[in-house]
Wavefront OBJ file of the C-alpha trace (Angstrom):
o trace
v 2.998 -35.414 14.598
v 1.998 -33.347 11.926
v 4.181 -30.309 10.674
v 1.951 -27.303 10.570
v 1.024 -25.950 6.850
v 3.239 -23.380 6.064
v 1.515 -19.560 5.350
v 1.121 -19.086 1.870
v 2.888 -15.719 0.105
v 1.158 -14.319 -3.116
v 5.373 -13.459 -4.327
v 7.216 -16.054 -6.475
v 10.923 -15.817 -5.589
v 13.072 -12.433 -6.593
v 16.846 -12.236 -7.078
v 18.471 -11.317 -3.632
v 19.431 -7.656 -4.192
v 16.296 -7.142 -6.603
v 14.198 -4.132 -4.645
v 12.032 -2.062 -7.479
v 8.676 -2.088 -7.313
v 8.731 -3.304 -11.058
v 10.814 -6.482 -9.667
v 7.749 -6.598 -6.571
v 4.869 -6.601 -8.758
v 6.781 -8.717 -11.518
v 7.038 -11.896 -8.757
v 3.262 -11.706 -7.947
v 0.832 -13.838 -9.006
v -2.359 -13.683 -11.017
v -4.295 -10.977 -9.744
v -2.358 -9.203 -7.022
v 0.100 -8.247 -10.169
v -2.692 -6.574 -11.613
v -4.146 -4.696 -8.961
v -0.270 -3.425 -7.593
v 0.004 -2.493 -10.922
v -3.339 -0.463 -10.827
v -2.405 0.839 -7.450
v 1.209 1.798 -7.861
v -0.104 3.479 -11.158
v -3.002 5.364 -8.977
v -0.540 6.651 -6.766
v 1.725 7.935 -9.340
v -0.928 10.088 -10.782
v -2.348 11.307 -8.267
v 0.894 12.507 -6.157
v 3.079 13.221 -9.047
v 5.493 15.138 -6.768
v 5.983 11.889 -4.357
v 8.570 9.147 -4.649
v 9.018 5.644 -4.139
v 10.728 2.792 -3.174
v 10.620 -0.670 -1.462
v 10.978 -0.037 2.232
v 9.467 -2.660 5.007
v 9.164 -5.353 1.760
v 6.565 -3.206 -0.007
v 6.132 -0.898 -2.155
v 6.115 2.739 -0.312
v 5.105 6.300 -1.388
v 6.434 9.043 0.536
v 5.597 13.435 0.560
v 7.335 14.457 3.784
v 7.345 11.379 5.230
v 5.655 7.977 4.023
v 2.270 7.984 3.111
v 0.800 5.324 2.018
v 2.303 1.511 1.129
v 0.961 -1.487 -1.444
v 1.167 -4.717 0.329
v 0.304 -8.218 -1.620
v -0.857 -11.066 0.361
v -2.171 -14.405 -0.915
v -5.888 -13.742 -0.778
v -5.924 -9.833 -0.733
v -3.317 -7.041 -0.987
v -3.254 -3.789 1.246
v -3.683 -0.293 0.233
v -2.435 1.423 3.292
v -2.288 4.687 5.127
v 0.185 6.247 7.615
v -2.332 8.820 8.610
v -5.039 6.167 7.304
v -6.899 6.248 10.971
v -7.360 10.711 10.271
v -8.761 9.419 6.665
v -11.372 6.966 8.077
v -14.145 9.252 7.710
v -13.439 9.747 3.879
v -14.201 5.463 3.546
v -16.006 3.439 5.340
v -13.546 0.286 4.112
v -10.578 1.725 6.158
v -9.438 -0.735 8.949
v -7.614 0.373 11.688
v -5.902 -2.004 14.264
v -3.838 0.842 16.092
v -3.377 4.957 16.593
v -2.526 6.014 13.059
v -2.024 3.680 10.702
v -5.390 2.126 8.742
v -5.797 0.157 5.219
v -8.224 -1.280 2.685
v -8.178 -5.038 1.548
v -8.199 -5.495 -1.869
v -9.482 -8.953 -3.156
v -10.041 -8.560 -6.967
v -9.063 -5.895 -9.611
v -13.606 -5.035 -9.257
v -12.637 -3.938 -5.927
v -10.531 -0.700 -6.706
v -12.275 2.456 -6.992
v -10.053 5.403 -8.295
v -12.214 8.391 -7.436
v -12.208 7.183 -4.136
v -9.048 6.027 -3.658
v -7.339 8.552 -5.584
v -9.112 11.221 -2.672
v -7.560 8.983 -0.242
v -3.992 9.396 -1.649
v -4.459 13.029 -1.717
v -5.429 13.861 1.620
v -2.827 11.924 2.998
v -0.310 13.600 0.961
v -2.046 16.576 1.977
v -2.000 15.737 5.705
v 1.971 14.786 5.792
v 2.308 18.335 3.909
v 0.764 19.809 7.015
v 2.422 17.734 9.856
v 5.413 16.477 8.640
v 6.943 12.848 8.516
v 4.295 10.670 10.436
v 7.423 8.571 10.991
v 8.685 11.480 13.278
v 7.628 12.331 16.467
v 5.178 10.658 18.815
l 1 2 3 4 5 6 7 8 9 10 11 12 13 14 15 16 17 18 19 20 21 22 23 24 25 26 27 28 29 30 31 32 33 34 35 36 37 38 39 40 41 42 43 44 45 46 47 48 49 50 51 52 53 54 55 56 57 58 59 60 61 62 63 64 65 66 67 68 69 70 71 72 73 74 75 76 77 78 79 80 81 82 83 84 85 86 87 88 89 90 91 92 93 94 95 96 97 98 99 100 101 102 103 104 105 106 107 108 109 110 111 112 113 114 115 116 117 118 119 120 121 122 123 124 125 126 127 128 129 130 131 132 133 134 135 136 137 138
């Protein structure tokens, strides 16, 4: 019987203990380093007043409350929203698989468009400003 393949990770092994988002994005691969690195970058710009951290095995952004996370996977990486199913009508590339949370798939450093991107960031930021942490509540 054969042993089923096992799911392929786009990370290269980190030091146990090692959780920056500069240790995250430095055990990627090819292009998923460079598009983190884009993203991460992105959301440092454009929400200068939030912070982050690995939380959940990702990189994480948070304004009153998370907003948005950076997720690597081996074919595509995630650009995702807390609020992201309130923000679908601002891109049509949001996917939503629940109530609130929503994300874009990323498959190639041609795929990420600032302008866009960056006016996702800020009305999420915006919206957690306005409702508080999305973590909170019902």
């Amino acid at each position: 019987m054969a042993t089923p393949a096992k799911k392929k990770t786009a990370k290269k092994k980190t030091a146990k203990g090692d959780k920056t988002i500069e240790s995250y994005i430095g055990a990627l691969d090819g292009w998923q380093a460079e598009v983190v690195q884009r993203l991460v970058s992105l959301v440092g710009k454009t929400a200068p007043d939030a912070t982050s951290s690995i939380k959940w095995a990702q990189p994480v952004f948070e304004d009153h409350g998370p907003f948005a996370y950076v997720r690597a996977f081996s074919k595509h990486v995630n650009l995702g929203f807390w609020r992201g199913a309130d923000l679908m009508d601002l891109d049509a590339r949001l996917h939503s698989g629940g109530k609130k949370m929503a994300h874009i798939k990323i498959t190639g450093p041609d795929d990420i468009d600032e302008k866009a991107f960056a006016t996702l960031i800020s009305a999420a930021v915006q919206l957690n400003r306005t409702e508080g942490d999305p973590t909170k509540g019902s």
